[in-house]
N, CA, C and O of each residue as an XYZ file, in Angstrom:
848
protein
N      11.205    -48.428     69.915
C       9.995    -48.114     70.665
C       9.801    -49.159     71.757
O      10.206    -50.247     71.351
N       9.256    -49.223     73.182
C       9.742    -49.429     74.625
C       7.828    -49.625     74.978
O       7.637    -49.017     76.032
N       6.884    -50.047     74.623
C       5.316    -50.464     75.121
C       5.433    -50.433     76.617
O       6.088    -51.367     77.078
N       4.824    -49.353     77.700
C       4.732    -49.656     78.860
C       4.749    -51.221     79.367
O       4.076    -52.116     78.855
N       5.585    -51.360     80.394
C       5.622    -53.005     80.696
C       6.745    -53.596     80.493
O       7.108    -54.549     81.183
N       7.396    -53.134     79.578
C       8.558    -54.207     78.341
C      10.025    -53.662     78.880
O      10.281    -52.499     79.192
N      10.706    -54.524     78.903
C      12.163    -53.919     79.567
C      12.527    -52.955     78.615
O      11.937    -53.080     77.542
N      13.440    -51.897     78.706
C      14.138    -51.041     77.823
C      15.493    -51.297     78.062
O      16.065    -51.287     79.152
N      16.192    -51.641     76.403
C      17.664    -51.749     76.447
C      18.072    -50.992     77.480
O      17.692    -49.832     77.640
N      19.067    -51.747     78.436
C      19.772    -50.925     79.267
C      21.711    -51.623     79.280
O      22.041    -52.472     78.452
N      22.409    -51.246     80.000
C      23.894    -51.701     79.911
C      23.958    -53.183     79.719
O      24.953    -53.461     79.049
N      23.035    -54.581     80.172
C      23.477    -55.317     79.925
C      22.659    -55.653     78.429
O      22.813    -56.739     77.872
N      21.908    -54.737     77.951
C      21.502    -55.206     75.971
C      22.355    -54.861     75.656
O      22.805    -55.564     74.750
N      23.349    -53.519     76.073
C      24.290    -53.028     75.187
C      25.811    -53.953     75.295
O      26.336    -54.384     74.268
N      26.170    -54.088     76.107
C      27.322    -55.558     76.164
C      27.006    -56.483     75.639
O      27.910    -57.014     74.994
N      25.714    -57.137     75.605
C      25.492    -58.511     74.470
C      25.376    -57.816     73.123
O      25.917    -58.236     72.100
N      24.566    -56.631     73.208
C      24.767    -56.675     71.477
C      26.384    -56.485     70.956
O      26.581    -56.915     69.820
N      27.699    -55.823     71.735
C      28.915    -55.887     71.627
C      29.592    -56.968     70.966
O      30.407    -57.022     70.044
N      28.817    -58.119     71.965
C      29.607    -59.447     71.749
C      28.542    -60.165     70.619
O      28.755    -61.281     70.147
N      27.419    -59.367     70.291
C      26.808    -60.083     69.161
C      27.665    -59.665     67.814
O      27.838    -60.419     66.857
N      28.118    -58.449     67.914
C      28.750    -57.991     67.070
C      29.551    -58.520     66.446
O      29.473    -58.459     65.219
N      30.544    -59.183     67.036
C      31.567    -59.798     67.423
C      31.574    -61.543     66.744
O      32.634    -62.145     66.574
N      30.703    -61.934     66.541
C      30.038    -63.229     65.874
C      29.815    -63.321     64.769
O      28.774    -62.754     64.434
N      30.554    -63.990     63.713
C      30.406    -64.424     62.377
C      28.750    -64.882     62.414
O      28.311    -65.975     62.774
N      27.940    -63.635     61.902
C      26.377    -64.312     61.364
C      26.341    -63.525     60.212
O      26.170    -62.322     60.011
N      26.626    -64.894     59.216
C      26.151    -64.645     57.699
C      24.661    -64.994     57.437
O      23.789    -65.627     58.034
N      24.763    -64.271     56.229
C      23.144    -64.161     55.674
C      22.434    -65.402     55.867
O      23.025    -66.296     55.262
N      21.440    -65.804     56.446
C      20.355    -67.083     55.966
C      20.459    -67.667     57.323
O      19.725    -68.586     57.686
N      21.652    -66.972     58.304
C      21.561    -67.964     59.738
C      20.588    -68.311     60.307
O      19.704    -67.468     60.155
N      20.152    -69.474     61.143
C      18.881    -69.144     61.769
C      19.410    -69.107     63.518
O      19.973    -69.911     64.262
N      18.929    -67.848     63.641
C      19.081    -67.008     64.853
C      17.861    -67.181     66.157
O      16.655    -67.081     65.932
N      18.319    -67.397     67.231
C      16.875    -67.531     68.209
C      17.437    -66.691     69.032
O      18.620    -66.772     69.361
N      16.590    -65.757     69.462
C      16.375    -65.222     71.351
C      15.542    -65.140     72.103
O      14.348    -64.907     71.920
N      16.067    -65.313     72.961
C      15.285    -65.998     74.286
C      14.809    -64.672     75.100
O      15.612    -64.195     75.902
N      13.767    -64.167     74.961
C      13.196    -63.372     75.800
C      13.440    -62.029     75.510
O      14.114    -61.282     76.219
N      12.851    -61.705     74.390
C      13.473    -60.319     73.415
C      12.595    -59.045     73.848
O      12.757    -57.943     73.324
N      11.910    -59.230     74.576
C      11.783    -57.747     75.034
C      11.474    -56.595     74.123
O      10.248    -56.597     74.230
N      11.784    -55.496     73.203
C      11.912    -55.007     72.575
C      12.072    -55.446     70.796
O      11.301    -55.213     69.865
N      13.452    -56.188     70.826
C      13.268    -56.914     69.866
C      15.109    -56.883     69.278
O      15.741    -57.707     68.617
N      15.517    -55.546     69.879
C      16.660    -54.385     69.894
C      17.813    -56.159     69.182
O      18.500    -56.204     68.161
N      17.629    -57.042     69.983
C      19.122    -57.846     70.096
C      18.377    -58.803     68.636
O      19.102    -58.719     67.645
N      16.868    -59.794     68.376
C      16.714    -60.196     67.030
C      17.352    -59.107     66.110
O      18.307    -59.377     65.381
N      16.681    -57.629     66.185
C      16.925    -57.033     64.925
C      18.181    -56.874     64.858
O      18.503    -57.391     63.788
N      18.924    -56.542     65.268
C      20.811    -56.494     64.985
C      20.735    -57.789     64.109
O      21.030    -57.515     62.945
N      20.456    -59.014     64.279
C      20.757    -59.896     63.987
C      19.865    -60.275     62.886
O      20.178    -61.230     62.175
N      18.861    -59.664     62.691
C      18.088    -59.478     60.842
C      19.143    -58.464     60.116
O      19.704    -58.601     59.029
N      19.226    -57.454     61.019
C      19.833    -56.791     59.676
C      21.195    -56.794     59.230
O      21.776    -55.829     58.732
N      21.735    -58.092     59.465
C      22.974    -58.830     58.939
C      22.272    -59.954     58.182
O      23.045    -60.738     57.631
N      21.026    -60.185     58.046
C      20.558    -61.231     56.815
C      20.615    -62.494     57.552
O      20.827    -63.597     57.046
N      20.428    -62.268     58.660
C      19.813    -63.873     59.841
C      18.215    -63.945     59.724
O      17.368    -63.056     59.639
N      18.133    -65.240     59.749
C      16.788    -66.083     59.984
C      16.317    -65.907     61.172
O      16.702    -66.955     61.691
N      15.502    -65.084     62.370
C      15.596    -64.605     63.517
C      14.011    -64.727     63.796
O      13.111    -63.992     63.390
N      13.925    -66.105     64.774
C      13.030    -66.113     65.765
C      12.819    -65.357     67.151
O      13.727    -65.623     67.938
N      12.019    -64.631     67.570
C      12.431    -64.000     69.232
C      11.075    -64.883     70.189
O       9.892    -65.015     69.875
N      11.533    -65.189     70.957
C      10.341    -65.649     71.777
C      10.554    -64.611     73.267
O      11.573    -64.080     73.709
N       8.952    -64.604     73.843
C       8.807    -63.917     74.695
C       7.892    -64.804     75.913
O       7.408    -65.884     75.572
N       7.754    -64.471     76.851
C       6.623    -64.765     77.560
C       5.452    -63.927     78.142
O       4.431    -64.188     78.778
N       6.222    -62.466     77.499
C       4.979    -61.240     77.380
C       4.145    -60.796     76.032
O       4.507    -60.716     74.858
N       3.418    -60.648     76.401
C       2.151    -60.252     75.297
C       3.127    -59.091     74.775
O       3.826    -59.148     73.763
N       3.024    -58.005     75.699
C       3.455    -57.077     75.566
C       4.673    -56.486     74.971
O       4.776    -55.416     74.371
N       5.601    -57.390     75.249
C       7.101    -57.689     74.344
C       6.888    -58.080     73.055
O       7.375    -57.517     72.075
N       5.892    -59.404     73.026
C       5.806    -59.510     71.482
C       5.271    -58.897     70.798
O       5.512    -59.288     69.656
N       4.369    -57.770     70.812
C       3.701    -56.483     70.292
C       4.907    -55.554     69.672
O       5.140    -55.066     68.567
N       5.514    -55.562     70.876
C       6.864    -54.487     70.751
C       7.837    -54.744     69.986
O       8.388    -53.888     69.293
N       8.140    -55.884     70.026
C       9.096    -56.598     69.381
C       8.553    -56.822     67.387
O       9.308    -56.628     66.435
N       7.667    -57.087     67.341
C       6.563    -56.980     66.358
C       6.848    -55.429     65.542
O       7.513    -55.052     64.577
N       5.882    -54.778     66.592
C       6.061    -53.288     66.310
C       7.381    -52.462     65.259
O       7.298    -51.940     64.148
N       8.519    -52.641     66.180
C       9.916    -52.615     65.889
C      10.022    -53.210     64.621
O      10.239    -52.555     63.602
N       9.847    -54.679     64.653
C      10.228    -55.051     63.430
C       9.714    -54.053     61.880
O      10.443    -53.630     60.983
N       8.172    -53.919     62.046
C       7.871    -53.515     60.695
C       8.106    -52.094     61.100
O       7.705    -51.492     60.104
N       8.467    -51.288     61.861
C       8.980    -49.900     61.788
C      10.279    -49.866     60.981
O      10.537    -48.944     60.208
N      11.195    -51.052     61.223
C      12.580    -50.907     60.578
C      12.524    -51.550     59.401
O      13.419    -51.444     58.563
N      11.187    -52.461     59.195
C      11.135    -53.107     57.865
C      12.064    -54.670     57.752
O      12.678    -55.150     56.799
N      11.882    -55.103     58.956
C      12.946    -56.071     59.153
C      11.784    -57.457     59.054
O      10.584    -57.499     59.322
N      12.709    -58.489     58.562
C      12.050    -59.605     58.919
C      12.201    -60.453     60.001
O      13.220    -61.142     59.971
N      11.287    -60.621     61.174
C      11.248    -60.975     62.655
C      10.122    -61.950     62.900
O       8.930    -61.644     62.935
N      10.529    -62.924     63.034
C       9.080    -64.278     63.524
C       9.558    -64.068     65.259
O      10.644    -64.222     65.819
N       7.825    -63.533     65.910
C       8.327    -63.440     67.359
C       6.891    -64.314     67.823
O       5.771    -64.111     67.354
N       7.139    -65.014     68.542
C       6.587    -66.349     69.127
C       5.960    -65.747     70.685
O       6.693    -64.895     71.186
N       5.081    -65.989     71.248
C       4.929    -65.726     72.517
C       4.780    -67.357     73.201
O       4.302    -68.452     72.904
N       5.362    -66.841     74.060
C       5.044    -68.344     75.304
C       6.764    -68.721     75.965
O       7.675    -67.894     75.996
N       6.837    -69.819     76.329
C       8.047    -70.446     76.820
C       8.510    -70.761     75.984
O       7.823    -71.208     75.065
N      10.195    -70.674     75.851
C      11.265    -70.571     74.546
C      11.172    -72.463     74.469
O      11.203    -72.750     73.272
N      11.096    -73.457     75.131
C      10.998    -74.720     75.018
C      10.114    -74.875     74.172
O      10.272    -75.001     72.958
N       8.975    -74.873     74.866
C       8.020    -74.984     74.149
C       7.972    -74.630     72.797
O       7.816    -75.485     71.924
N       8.107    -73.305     72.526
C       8.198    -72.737     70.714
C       9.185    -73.328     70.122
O       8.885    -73.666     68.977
N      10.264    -73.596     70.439
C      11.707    -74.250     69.830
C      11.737    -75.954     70.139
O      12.814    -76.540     70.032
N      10.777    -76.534     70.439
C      11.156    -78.392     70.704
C      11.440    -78.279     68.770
O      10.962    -77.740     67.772
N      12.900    -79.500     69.326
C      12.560    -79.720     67.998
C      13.288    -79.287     66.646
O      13.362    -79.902     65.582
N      13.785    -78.086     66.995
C      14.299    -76.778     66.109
C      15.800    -76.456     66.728
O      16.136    -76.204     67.885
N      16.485    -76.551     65.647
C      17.985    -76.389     66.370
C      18.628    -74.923     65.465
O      18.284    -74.746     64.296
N      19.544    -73.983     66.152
C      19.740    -72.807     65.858
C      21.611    -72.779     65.609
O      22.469    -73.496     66.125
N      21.750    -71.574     64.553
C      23.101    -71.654     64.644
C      23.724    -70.456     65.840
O      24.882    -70.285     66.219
N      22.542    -69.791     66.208
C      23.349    -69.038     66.744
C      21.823    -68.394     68.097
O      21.039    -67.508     67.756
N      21.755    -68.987     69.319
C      20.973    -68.608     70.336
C      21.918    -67.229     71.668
O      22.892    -67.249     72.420
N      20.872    -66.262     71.267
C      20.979    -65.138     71.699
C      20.346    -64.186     73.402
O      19.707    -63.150     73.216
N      20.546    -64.553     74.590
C      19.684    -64.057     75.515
C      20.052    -63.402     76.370
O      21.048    -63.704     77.028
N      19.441    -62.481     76.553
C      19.360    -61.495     77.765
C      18.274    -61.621     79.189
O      17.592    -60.688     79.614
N      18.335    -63.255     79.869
C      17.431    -63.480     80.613
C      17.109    -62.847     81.616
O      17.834    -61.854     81.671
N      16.118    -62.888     82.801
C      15.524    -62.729     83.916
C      16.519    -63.083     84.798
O      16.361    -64.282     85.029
N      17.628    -62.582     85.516
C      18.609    -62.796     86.389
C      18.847    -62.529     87.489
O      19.878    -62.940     88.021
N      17.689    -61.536     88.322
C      18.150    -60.746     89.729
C      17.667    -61.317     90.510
O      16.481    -61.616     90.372
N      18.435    -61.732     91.733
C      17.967    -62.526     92.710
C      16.982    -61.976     92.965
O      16.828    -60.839     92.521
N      15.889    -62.630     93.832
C      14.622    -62.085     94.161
C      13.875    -62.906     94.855
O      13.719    -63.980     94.274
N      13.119    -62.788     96.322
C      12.499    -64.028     96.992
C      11.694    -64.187     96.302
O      11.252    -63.245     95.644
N      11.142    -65.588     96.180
C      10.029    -66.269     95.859
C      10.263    -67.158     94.387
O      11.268    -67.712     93.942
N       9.105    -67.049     93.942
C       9.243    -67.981     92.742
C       9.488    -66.551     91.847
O       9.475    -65.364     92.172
N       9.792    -67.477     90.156
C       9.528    -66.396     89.051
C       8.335    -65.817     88.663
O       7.726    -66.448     87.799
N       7.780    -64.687     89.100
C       6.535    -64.202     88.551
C       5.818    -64.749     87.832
O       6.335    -65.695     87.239
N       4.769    -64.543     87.613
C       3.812    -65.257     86.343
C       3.505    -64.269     85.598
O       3.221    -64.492     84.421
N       3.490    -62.765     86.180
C       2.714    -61.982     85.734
C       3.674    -60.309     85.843
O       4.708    -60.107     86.479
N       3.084    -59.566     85.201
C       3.754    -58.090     85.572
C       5.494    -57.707     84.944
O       6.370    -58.550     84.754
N       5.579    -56.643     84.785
C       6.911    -56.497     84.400
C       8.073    -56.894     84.904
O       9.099    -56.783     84.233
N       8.085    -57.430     86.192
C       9.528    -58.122     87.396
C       9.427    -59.208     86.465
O      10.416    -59.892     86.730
N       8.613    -59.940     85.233
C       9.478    -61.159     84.535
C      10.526    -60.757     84.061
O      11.422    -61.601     84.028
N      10.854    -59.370     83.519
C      11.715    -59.362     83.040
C      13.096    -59.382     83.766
O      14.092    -59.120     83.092
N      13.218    -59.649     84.982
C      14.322    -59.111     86.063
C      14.034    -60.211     86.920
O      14.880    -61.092     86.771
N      13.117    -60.509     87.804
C      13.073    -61.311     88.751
C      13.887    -63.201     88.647
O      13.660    -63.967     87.711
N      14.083    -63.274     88.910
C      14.419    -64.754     88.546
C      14.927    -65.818     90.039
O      15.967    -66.456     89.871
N      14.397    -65.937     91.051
C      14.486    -66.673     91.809
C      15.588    -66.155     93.327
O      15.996    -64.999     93.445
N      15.842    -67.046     94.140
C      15.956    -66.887     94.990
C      17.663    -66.668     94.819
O      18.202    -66.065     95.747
N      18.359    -67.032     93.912
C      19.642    -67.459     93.352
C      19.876    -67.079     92.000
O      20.882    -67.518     91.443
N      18.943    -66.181     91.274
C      19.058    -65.265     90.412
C      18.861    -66.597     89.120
O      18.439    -66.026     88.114
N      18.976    -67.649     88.929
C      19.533    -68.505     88.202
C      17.541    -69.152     87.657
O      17.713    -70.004     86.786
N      16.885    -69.075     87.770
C      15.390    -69.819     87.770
C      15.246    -69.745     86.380
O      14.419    -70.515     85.894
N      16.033    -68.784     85.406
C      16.057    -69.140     83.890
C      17.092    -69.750     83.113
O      16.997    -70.475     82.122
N      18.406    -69.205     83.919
C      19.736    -68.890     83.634
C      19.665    -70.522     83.317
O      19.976    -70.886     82.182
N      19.192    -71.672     84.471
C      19.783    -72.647     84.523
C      19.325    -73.590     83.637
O      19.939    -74.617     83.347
N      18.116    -73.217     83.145
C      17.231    -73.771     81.942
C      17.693    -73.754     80.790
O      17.613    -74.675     79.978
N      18.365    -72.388     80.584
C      18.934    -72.129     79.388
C      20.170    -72.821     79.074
O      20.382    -73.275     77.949
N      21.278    -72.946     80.374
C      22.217    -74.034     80.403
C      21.960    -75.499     79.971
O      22.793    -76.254     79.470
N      20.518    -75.802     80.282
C      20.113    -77.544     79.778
C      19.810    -77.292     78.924
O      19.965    -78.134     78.039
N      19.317    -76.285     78.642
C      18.397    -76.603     76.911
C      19.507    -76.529     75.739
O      19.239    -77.031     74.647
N      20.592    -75.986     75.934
C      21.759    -75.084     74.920
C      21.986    -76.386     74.019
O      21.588    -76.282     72.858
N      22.538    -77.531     74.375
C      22.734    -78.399     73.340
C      21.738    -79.379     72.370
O      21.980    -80.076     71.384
N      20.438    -79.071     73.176
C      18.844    -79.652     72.163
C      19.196    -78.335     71.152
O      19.074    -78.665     69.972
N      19.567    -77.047     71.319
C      18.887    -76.066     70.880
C      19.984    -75.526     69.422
O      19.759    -74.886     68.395
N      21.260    -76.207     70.040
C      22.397    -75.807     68.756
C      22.951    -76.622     67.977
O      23.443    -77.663     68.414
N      22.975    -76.293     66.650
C      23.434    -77.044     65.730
C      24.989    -77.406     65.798
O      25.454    -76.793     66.758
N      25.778    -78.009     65.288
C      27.025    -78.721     65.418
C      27.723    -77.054     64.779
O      27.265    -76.438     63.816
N      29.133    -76.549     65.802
C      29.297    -74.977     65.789
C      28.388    -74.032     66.119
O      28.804    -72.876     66.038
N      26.869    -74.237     66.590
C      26.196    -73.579     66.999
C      27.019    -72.401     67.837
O      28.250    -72.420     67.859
N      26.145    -71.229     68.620
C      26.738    -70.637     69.996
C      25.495    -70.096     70.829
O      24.351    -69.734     70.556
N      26.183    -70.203     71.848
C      25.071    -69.106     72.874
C      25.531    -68.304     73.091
O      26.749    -68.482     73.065
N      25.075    -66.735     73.492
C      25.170    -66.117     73.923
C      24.582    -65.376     75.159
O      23.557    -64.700     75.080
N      25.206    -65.523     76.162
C      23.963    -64.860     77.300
C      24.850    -64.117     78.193
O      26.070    -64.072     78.344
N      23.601    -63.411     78.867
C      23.949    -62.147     79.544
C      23.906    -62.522     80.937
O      22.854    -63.157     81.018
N      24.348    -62.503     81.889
C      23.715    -62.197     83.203
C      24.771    -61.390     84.261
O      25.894    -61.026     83.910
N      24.293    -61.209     85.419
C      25.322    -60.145     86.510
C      25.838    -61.327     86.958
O      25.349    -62.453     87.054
N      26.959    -60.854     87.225
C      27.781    -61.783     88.134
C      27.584    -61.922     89.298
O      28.567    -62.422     89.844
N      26.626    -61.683     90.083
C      26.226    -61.706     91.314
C      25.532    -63.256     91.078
O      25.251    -63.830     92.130
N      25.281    -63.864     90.037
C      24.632    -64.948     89.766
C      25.652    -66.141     89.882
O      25.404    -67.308     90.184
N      26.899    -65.545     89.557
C      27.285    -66.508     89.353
C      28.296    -67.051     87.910
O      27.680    -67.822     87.174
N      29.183    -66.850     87.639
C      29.473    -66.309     86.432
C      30.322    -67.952     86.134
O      30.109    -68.390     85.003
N      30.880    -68.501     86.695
C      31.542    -69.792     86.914
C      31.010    -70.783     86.912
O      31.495    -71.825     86.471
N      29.494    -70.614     87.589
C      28.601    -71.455     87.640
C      27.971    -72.025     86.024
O      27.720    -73.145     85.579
N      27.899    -70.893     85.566
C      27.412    -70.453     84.128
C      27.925    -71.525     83.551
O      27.440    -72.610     83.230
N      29.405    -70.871     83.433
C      30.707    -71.931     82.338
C      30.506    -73.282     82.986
O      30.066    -74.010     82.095
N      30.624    -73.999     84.167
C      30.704    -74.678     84.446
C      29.564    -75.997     84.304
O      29.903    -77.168     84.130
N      27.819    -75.396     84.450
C      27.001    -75.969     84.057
C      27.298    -76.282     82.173
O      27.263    -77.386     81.630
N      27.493    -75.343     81.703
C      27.229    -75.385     80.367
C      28.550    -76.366     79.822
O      28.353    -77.190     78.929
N      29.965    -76.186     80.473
C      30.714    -77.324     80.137
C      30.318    -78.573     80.172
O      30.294    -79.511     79.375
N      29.929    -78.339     81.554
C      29.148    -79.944     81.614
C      28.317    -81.016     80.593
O      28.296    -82.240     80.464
N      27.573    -79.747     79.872
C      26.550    -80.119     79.076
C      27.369    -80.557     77.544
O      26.783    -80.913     76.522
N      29.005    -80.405     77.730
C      29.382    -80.478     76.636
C      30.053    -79.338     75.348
O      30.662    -79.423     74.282
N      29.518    -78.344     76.199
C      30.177    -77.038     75.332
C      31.511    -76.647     75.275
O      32.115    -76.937     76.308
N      32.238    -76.043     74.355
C      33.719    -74.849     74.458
C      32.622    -73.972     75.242
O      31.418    -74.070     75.008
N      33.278    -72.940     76.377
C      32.780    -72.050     77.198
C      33.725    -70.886     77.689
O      34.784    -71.127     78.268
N      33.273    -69.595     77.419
C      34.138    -68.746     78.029
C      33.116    -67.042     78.143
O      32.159    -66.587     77.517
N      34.013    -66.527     79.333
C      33.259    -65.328     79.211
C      34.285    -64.530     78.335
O      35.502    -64.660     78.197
N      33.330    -63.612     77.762
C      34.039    -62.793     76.876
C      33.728    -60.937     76.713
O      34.156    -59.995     76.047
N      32.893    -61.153     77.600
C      32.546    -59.662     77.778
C      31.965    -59.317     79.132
O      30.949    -59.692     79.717
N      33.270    -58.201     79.541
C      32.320    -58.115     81.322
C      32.469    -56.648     81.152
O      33.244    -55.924     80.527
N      31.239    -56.435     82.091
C      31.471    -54.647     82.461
C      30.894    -54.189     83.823
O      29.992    -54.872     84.307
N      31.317    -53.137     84.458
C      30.775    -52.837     85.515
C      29.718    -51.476     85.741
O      30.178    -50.346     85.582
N      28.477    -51.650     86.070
C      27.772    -50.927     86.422
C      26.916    -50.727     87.538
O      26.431    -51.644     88.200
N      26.645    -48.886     87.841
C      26.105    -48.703     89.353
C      24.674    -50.059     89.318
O      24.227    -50.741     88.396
N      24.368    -49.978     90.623
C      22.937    -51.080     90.967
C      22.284    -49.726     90.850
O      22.434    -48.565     91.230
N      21.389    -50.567     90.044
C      19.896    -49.917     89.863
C      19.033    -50.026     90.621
O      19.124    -50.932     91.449
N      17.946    -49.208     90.630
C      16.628    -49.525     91.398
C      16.265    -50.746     92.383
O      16.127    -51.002     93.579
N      16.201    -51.341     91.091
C      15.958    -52.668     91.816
C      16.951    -53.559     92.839
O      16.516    -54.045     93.883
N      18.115    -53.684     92.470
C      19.181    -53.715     93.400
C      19.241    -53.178     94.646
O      19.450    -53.878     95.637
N      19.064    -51.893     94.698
C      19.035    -51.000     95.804
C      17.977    -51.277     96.552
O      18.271    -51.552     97.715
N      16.424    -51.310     96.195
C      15.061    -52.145     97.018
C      15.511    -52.657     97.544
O      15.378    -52.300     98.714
N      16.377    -53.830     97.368
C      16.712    -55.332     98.094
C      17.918    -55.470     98.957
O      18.426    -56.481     99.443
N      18.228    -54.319     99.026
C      19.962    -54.540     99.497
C      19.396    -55.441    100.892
O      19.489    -56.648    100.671
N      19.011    -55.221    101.840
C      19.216    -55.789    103.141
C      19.060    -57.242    102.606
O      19.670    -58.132    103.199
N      18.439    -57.490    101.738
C      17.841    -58.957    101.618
C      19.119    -59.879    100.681
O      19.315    -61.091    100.776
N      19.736    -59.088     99.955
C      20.943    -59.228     99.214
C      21.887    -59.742     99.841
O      22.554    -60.675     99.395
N      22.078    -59.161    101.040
C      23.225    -58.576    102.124
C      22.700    -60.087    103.023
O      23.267    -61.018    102.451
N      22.257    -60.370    103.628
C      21.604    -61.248    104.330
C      21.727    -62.471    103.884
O      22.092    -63.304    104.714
N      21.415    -63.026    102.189
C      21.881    -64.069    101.674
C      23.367    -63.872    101.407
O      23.811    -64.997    101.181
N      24.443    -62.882    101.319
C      25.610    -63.305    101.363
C      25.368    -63.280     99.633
O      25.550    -64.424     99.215
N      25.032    -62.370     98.566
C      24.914    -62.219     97.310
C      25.453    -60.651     96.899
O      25.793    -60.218     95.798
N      25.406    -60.110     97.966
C      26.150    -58.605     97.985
C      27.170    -58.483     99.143
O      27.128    -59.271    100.088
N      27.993    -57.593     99.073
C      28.801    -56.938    100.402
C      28.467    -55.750    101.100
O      28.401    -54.905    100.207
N      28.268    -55.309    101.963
C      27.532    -53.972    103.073
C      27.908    -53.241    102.015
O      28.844    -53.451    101.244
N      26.969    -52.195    102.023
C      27.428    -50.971    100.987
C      28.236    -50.981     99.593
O      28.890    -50.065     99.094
N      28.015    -52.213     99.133
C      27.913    -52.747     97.616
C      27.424    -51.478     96.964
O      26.469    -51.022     97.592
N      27.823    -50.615     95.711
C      27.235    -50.013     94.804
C      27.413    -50.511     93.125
O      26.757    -50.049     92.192
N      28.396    -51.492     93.034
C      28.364    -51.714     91.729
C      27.839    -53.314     91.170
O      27.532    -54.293     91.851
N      27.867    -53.169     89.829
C      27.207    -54.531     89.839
C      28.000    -55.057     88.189
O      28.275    -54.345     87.224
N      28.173    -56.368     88.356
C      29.549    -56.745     87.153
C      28.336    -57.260     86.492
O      27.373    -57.694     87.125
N      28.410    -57.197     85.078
C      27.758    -57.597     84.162
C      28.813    -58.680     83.420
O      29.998    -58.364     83.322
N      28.330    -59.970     82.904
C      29.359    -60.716     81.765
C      28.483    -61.794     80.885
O      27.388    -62.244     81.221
N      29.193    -62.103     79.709
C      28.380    -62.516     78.780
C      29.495    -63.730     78.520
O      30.711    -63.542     78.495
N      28.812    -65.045     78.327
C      28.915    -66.063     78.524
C      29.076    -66.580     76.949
O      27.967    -66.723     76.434
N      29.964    -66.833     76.233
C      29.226    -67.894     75.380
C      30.162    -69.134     75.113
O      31.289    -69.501     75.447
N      29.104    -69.599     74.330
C      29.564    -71.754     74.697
C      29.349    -72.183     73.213
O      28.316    -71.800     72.663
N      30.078    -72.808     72.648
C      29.970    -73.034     71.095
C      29.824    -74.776     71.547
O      30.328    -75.290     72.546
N      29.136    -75.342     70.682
C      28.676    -76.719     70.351
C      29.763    -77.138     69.570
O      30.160    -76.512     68.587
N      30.392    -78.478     70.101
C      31.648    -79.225     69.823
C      30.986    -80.400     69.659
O      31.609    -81.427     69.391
């Protein structure tokens, strides 16, 4: 169930949940995601018998996410506010996200459904947070998992997060048409040199970095 407002799984939930798949999570793990929306990517990861926090920064997500949970009967602790903030402190074996990634002028929203999509001028205004925070946030073998388009930057990704100390690799890419929102922006896309003239597709890849 999808609460007006709240992103709805679309191609890049369905490639991370692929590569969630794909991840040794035994029973009792404790599981975090970063900006769960629905709830779609925690619950995969309850109903393999993970310990699964979701944090949001929408009301509205955590309702949904909520919602979901006791519809499927799952056990889900979903936090509202900034994932720092709820997690100082708290280290995970296994951090899960599908962030705010599409380039977009201005700052990151404060407000309205573009949190879920908007993310800065360089697509990166969460992406890069999540790169610093990854080693406060994972236990020794920990992993991340994250999603973003490659229009962001996909090298950048591995490369921040090596930095920080991680094993890093992409492991899941796919290609899909630009959506809506993509299409709004093309001239502005096109102009920063983040698309090519008459661009229609858009690479999706999922990143993850295990704690060494």
């Amino acid at each position: 169930m999808t609460l007006p407002g709240v992103y709805s799984p679309q191609a890049d939930t369905h490639l991370l949940a692929h590569a969630l798949a794909q991840e040794d999570v035994t029973p009792g793990a404790d599981v975090l995601e970063i900006g769960t929306g629905t709830g779609a990517l925690a619950l995969q990861a309850a109903r393999r018998g993970a310990t699964v926090t979701a944090v949001d920064v929408s009301w509205r997500a955590v309702f949904t996410a909520r919602l979901n949970a006791a519809r499927g009967r799952l056990p889900l602790r979903v936090l509202h506010g900034d994932f720092a903030a709820r997690t100082a402190g708290r280290r995970f074996d296994l951090v899960i996200s599908n962030p705010p990634y599409v380039p977009a002028p201005g700052l990151l929203p404060s407000r309205g459904p573009e949190r879920a999509w908007d993310a800065g001028p360089d697509g990166r205004g969460v992406i890069d947070r999540i790169c610093a925070s990854a080693p406060a946030l994972l236990r020794p073998d920990g992993v991340l998992l994250m999603v973003h388009s490659g229009m962001c930057g996909a090298q950048e990704t591995v490369d921040r997060l090596s930095k920080e100390g991680l094993a890093v690799m992409v492991v899941a890419r796919s290609v899909v048409p630009w959506g809506p929102v993509l299409r709004s922006r093309r001239a502005w896309l096109e102009k920063r040199g983040l698309a090519a003239e008459a661009e229609q597709w858009e690479e999706l890849v999922v990143v993850r970095a295990r704690s060494v």
